[in-house]
DOVEXVEX-955182 format. One record per residue (C-alpha): chain; x, y, z. Coordinates in Angstrom, 2 decimals, always signed. Layout:
PT / kette / c1 / c2 / c3
PT / A / X / Y / Z
...
//
This chain:
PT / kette / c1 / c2 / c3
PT / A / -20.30 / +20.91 / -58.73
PT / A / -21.22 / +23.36 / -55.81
PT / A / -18.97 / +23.43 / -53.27
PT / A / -20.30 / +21.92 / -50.56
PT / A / -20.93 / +18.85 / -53.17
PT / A / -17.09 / +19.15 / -53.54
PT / A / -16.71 / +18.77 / -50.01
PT / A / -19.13 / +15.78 / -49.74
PT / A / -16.75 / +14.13 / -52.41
PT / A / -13.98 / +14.81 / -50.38
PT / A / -14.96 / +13.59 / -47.40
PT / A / -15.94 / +10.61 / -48.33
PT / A / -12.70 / +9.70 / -50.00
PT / A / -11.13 / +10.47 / -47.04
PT / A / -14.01 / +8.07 / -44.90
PT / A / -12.48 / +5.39 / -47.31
PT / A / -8.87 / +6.22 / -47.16
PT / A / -9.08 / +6.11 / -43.15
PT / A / -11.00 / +2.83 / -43.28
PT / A / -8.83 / +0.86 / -45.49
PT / A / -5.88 / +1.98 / -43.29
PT / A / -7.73 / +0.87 / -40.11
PT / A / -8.81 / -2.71 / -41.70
PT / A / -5.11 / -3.86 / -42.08
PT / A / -5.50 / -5.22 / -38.79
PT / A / -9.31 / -6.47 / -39.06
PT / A / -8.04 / -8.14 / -42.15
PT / A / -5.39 / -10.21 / -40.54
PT / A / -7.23 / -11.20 / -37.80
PT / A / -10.27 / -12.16 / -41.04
PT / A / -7.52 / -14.62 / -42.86
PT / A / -6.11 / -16.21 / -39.68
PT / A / -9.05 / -17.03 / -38.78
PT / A / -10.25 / -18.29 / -41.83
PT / A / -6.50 / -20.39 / -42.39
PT / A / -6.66 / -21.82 / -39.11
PT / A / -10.25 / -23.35 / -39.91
PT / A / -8.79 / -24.51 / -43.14
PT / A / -5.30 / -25.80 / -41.68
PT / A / -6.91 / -29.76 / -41.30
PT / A / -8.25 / -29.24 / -44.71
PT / A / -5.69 / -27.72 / -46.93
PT / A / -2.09 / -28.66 / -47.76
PT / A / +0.06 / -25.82 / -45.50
PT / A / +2.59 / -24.73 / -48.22
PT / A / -1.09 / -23.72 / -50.32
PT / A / -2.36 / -22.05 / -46.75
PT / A / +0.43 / -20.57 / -46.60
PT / A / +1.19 / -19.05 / -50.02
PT / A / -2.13 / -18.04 / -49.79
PT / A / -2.12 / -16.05 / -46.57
PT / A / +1.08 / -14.53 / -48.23
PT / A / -0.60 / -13.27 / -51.14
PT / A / -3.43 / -12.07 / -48.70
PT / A / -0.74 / -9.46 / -46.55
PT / A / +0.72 / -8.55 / -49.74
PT / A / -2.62 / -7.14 / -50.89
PT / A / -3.62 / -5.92 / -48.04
PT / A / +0.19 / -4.14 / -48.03
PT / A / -0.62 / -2.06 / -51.47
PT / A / -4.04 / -1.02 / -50.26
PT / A / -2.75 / +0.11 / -47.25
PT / A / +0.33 / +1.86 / -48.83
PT / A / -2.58 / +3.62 / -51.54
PT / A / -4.90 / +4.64 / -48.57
PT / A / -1.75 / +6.09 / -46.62
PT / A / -0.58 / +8.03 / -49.50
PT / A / -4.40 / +9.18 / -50.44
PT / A / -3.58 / +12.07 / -47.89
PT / A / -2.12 / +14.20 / -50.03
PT / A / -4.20 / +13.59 / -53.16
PT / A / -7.64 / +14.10 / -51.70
PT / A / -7.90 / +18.00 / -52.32
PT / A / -7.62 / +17.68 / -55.78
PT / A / -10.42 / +16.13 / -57.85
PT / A / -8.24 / +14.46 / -60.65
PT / A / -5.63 / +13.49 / -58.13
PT / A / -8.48 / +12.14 / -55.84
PT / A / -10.47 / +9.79 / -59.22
PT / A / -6.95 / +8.81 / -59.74
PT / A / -6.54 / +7.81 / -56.02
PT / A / -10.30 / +5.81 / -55.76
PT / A / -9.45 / +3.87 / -58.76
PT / A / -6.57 / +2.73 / -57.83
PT / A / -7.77 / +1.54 / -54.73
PT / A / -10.49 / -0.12 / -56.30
PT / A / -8.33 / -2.22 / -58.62
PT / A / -6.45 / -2.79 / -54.37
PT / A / -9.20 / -3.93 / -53.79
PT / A / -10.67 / -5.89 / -56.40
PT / A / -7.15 / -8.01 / -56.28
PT / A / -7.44 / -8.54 / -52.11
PT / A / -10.96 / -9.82 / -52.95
PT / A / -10.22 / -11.72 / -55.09
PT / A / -7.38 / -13.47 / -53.14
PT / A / -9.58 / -13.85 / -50.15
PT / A / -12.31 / -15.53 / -52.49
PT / A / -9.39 / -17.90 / -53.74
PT / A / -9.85 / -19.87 / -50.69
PT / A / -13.11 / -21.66 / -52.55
PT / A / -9.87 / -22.91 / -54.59
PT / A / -8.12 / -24.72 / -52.06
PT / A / -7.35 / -28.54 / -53.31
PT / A / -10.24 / -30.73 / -51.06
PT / A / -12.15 / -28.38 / -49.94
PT / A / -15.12 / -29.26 / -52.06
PT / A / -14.78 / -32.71 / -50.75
PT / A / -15.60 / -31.59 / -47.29
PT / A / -19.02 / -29.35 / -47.15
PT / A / -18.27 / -28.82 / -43.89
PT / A / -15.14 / -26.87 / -44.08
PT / A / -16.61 / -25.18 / -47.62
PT / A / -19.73 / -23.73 / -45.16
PT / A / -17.36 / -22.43 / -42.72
PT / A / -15.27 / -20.82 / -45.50
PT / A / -18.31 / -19.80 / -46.99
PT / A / -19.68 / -17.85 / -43.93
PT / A / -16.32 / -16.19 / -43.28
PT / A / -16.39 / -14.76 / -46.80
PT / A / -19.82 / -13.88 / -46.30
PT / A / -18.77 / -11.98 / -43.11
PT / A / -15.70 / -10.40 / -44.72
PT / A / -18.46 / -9.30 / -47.16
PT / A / -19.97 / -7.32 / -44.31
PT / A / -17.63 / -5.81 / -42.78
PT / A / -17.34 / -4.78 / -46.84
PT / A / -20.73 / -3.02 / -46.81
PT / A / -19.14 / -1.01 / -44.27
PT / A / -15.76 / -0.01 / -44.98
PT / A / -16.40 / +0.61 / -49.09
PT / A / -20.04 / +1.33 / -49.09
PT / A / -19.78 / +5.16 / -50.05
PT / A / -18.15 / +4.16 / -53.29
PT / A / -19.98 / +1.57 / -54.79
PT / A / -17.10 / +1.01 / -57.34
PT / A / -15.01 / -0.24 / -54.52
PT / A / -17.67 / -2.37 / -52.91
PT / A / -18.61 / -4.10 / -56.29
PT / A / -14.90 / -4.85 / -56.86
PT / A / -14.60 / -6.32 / -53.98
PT / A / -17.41 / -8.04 / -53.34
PT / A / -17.18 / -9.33 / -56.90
PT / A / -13.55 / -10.57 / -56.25
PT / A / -14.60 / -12.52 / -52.63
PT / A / -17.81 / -13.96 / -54.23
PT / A / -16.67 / -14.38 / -57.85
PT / A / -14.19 / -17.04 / -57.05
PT / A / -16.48 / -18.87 / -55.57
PT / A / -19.32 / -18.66 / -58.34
PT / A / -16.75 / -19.33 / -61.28
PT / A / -15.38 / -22.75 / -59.10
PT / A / -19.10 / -23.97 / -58.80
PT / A / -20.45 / -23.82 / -62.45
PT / A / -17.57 / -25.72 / -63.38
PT / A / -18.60 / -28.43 / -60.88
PT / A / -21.28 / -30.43 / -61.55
PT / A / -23.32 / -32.04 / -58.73
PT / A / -25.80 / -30.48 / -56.69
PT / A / -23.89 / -29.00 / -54.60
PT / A / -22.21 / -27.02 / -56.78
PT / A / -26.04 / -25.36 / -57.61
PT / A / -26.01 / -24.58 / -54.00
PT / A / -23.00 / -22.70 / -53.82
PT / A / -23.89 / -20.79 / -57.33
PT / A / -26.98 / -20.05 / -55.76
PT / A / -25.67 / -18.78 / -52.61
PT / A / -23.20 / -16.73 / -54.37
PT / A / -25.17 / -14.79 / -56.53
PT / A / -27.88 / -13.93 / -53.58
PT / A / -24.56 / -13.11 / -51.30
PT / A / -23.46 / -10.64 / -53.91
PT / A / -27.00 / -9.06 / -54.70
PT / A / -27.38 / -8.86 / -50.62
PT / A / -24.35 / -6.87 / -50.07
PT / A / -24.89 / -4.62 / -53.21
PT / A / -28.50 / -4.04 / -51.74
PT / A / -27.40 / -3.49 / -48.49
PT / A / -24.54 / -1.33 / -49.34
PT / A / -26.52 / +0.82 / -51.34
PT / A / -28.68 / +1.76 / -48.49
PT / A / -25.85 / +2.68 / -46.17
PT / A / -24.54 / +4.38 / -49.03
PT / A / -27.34 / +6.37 / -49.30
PT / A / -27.82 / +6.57 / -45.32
PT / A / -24.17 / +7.50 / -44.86
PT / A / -24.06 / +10.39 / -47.90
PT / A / -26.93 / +12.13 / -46.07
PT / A / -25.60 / +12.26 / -42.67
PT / A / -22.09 / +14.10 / -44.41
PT / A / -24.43 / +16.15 / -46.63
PT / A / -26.53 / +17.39 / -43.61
PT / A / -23.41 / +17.82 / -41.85
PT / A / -21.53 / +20.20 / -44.52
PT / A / -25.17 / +21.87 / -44.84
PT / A / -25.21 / +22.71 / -41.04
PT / A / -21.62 / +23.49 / -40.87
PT / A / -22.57 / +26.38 / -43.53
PT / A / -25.43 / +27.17 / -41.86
PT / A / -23.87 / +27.54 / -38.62
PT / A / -21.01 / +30.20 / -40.76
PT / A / -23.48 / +32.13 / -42.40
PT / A / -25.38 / +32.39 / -39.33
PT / A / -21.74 / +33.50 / -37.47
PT / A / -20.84 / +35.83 / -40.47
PT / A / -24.55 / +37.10 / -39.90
PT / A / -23.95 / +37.47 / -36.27
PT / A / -21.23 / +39.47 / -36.62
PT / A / -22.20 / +41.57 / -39.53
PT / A / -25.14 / +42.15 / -36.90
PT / A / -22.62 / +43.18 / -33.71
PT / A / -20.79 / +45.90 / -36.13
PT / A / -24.17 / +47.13 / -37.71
PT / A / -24.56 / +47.78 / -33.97
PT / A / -21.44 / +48.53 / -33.04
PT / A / -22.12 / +51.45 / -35.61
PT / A / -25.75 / +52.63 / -34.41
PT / A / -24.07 / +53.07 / -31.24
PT / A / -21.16 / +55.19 / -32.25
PT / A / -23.81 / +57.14 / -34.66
PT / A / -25.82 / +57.87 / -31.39
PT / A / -23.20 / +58.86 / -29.38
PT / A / -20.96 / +60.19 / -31.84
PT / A / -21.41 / +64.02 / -33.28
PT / A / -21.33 / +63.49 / -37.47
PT / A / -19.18 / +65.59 / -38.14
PT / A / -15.85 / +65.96 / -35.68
PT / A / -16.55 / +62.30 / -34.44
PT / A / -15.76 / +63.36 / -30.82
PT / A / -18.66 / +62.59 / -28.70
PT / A / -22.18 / +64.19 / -28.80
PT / A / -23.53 / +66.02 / -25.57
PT / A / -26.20 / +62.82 / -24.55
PT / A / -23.64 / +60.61 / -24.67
PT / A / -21.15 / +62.38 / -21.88
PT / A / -24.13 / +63.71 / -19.98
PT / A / -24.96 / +60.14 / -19.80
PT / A / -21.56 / +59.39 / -19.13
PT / A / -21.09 / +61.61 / -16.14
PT / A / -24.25 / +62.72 / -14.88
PT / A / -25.34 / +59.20 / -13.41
PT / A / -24.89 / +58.63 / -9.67
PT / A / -21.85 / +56.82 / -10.12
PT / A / -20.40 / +59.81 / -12.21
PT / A / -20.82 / +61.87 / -9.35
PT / A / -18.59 / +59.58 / -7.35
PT / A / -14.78 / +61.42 / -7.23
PT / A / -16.72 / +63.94 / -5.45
PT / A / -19.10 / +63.18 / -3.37
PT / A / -17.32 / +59.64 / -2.63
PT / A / -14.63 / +61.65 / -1.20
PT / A / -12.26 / +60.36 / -3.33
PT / A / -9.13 / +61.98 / -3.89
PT / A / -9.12 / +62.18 / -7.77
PT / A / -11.84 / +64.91 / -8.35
PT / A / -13.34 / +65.82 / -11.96
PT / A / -12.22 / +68.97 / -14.02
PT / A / -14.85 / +70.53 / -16.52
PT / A / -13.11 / +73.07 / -19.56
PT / A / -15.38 / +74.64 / -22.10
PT / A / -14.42 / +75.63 / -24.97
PT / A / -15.94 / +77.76 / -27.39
PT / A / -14.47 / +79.19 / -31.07
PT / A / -14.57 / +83.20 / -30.85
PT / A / -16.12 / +84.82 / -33.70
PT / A / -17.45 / +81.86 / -35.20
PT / A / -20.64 / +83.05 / -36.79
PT / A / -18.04 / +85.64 / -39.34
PT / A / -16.30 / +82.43 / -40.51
PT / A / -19.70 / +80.68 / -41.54
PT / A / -20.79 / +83.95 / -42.80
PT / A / -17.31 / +84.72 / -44.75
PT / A / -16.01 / +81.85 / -46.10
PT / A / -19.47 / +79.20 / -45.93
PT / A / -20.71 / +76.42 / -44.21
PT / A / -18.39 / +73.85 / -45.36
PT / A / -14.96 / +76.57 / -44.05
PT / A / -16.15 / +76.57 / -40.61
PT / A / -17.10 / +72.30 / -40.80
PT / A / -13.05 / +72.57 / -41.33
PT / A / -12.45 / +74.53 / -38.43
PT / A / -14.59 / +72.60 / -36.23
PT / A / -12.82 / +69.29 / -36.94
PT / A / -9.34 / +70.94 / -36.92
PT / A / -10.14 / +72.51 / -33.44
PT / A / -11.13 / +68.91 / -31.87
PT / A / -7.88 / +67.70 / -33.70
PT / A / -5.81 / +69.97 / -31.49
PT / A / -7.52 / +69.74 / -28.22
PT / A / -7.50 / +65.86 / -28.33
PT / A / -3.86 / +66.51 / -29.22
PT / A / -3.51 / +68.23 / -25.62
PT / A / -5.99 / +65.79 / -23.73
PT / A / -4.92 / +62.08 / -22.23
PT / A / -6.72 / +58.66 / -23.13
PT / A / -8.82 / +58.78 / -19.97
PT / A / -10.19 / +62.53 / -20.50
PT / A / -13.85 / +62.87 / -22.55
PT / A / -14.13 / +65.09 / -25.27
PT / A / -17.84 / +66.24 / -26.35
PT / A / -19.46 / +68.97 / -28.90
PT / A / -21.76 / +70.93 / -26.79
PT / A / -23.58 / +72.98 / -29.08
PT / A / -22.35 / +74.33 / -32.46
PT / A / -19.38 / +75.52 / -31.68
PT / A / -18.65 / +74.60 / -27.98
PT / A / -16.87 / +71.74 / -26.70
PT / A / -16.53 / +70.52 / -23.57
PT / A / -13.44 / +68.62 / -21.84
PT / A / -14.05 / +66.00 / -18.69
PT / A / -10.53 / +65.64 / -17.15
PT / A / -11.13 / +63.23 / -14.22
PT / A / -8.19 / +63.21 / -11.82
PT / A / -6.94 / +66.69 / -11.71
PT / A / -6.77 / +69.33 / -9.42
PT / A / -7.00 / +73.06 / -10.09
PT / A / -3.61 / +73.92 / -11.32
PT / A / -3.08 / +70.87 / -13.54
PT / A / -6.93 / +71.66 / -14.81
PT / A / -5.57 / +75.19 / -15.58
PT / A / -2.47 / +74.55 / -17.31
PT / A / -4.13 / +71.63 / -19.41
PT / A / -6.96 / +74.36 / -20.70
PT / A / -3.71 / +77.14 / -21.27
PT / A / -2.17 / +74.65 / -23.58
PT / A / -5.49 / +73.62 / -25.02
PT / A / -5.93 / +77.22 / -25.77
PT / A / -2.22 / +77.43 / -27.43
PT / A / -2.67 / +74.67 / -29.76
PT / A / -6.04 / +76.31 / -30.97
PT / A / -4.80 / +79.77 / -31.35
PT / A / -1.11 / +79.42 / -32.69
PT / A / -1.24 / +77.91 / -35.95
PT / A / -3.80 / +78.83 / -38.78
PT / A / -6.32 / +76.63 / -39.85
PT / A / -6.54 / +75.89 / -43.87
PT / A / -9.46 / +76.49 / -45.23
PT / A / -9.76 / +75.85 / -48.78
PT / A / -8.04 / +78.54 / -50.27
PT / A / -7.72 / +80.22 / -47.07
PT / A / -5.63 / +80.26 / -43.50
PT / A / -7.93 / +81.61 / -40.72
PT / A / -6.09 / +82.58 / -37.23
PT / A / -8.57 / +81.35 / -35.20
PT / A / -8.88 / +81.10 / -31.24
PT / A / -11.03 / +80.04 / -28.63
PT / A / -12.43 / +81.42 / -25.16
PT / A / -12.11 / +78.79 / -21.94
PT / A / -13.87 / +78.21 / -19.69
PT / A / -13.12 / +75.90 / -16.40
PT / A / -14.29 / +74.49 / -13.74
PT / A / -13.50 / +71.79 / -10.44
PT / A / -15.99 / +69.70 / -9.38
PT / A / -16.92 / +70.11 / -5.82
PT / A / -17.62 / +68.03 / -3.05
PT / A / -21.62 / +66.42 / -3.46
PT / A / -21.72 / +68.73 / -6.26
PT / A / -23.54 / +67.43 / -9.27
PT / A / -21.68 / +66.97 / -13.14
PT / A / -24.35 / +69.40 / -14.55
PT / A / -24.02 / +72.19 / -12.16
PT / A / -20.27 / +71.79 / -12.40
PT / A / -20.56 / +72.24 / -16.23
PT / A / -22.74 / +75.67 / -15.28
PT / A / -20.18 / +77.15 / -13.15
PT / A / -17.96 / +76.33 / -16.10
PT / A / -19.69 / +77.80 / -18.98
PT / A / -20.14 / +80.83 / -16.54
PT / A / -16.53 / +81.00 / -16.45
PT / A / -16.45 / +80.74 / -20.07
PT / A / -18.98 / +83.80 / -20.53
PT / A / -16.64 / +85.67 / -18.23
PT / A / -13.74 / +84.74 / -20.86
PT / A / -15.68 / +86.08 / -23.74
PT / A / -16.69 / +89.21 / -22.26
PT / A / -12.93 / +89.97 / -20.93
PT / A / -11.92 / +89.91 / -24.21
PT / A / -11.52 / +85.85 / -25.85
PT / A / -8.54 / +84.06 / -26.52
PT / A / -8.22 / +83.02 / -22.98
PT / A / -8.66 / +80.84 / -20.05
PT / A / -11.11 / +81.77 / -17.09
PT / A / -11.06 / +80.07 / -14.01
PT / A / -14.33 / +78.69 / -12.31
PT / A / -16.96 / +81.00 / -10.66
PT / A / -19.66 / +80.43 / -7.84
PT / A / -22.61 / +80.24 / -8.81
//
């Protein structure tokens, strides 16, 4: 059985075990009803023992339905629970069809009518409450109507046909009728398990969708290979008009540009390969991202040149931040393979000024970084005017 077939099962024996809880009450107010029509009819001590025997039934069924909580996860556990709740109530049918037994009432067609129709009601109220198991509707519609049918072909006037007759049609009726509930009430619980998985797969889809995403995004604004951003993605970032705002909004925490740029790179390509200076690049962001705070912006510029947005700094913090940028580059080897490299970088910085735009603040500092390379690399220049 497919799951959500396990879950129809399921369900439904728990429909059942919450109904015959709730019709305890129903139940009672079914009997009294049907004692006090029968009270100027039938002896009381037989009314009595019989509404007795009725609350006792209705006792076990409830006390089975009650502790059907903790069986209905478990097929075997659950077949075990649905039988014995039909044999509940095939026994509480029975005992309610008893009343066809009562001493006199055959002598009075009057009070064996109104008994009749009450059973005939109870029988509704059947179609209802056992319908998805048609097990437990035939045992206890068989119990309520049987009594009846046995008592009447051992009578033998006409009336007697009557009440045959009207038993067999009563218990063909509600085995008709439940059977299209049945049906009626099995679809509804399939179609909602079926839109309930649905509605998952269509979540787990949704969400397999937002990371698929979630992942073109970082992919387009992500450089391959040191995963530090790519140069559209902080020029969009920063060049928009609302980028430009520490400035030109004279606020008082302005924007500091460092670019950085590995000295001699083209030798370690050349020397050791391709895949020797892919290691240095991603063990140079390591260490600057070591030396930069959660709010700074860290980009590859061009192949080997990085660039460092610092927003909230002024020129002295901007130049110690690149100094120690430069340290963390320079003073430990890199591994490559089987090799160490001492490798530095050249820096170049820059302060954004006021109505000054992010790209012509990155100029000044890439100027400043040419002026760091041509004094000799391995250190920090300030920014220039252009």
């Amino acid at each position: 059985m497919d799951s959500i077939g396990q879950q129809v099962e399921m369900e439904i024996a728990s429909i059942i075990a919450n109904r015959m809880r709730m019709t305890t009450l129903t139940s009672v107010f079914g009997y009294g009803l049907q004692a006090f029509v029968l009270k100027d009819y039938v002896p009381h001590t037989l009314l009595t023992l019989w509404v007795c025997a009725l609350v006792c039934c209705e006792i076990i069924n409830h006390v089975l339905a009650v502790r059907a909580r903790t069986q209905l996860h478990n097929a075997r556990t659950r077949n075990r629970y649905l039988r014995r709740q039909m044999c509940g109530v095939l026994l509480s049918g029975s005992c309610w069809g008893l009343s066809s037994w009562l001493p006199d009432l055959w002598q009075q067609p009057l009070a064996f009518v109104s008994n009749f129709s009450i059973l005939v009601l109870v029988g509704i109220f059947a179609i209802h409450n056992m319908c998805l198991r048609w097990e437990l509707l035939a045992a206890f519609s068989a119990g309520l109507i049987g009594s009846t049918f046995v008592l009447a072909v051992g009578q033998a006037d006409g009336f007697s046909a009557i009440a045959i007759a009207a038993s067999a049609i009563g218990f063909g009726m509600v085995q008709v009728y439940g059977f299209s509930s049945r049906q009626l009430q099995k679809k509804q619980i399939l179609n909602h398990f079926e839109m309930q998985k649905l509605a998952e797969e269509v979540t787990q889809k949704n969400k397999e969708l937002t990371r698929l995403v979630e992942e073109v995004e970082h992919l387009a604004s992500h450089d391959p290979l040191t995963h530090c951003l790519n140069r559209r993605a902080l020029s969009e970032r920063y060049s928009s008009a609302g980028a430009r705002g520490p400035a030109s909004s004279n606020s008082s925490r302005p924007l500091g540009v460092i670019m950085v740029d590995a000295d001699h790179f083209k030798k370690v390509n050349d020397q050791h390969g391709h895949d020797a200076g892919d290691q240095v690049l991603v063990a140079i962001v390591g260490r600057m991202t070591s030396q930069l705070r959660a709010s700074d912006s860290l980009a590859r510029w061009g192949g080997e040149e990085f660039l460092c947005v610092l927003p909230g700094v002024q020129m002295d913090g901007l130049q110690a931040r690149a100094e120690r940028i430069r340290r963390a580059i320079a003073d430990h080897p890199v591994s490559c393979q089987t090799h160490s490299l001492n490798i530095t970088a050249s820096l170049g910085i820059a302060l954004m000024r006021e109505q000054e735009s992010f790209e012509d603040t990155v100029k000044r500092a890439d100027q400043a970084l040419y002026q760091a390379k041509h004094a000799g690399r391995n250190r920090v220049v300030g920014e220039i005017s252009l």
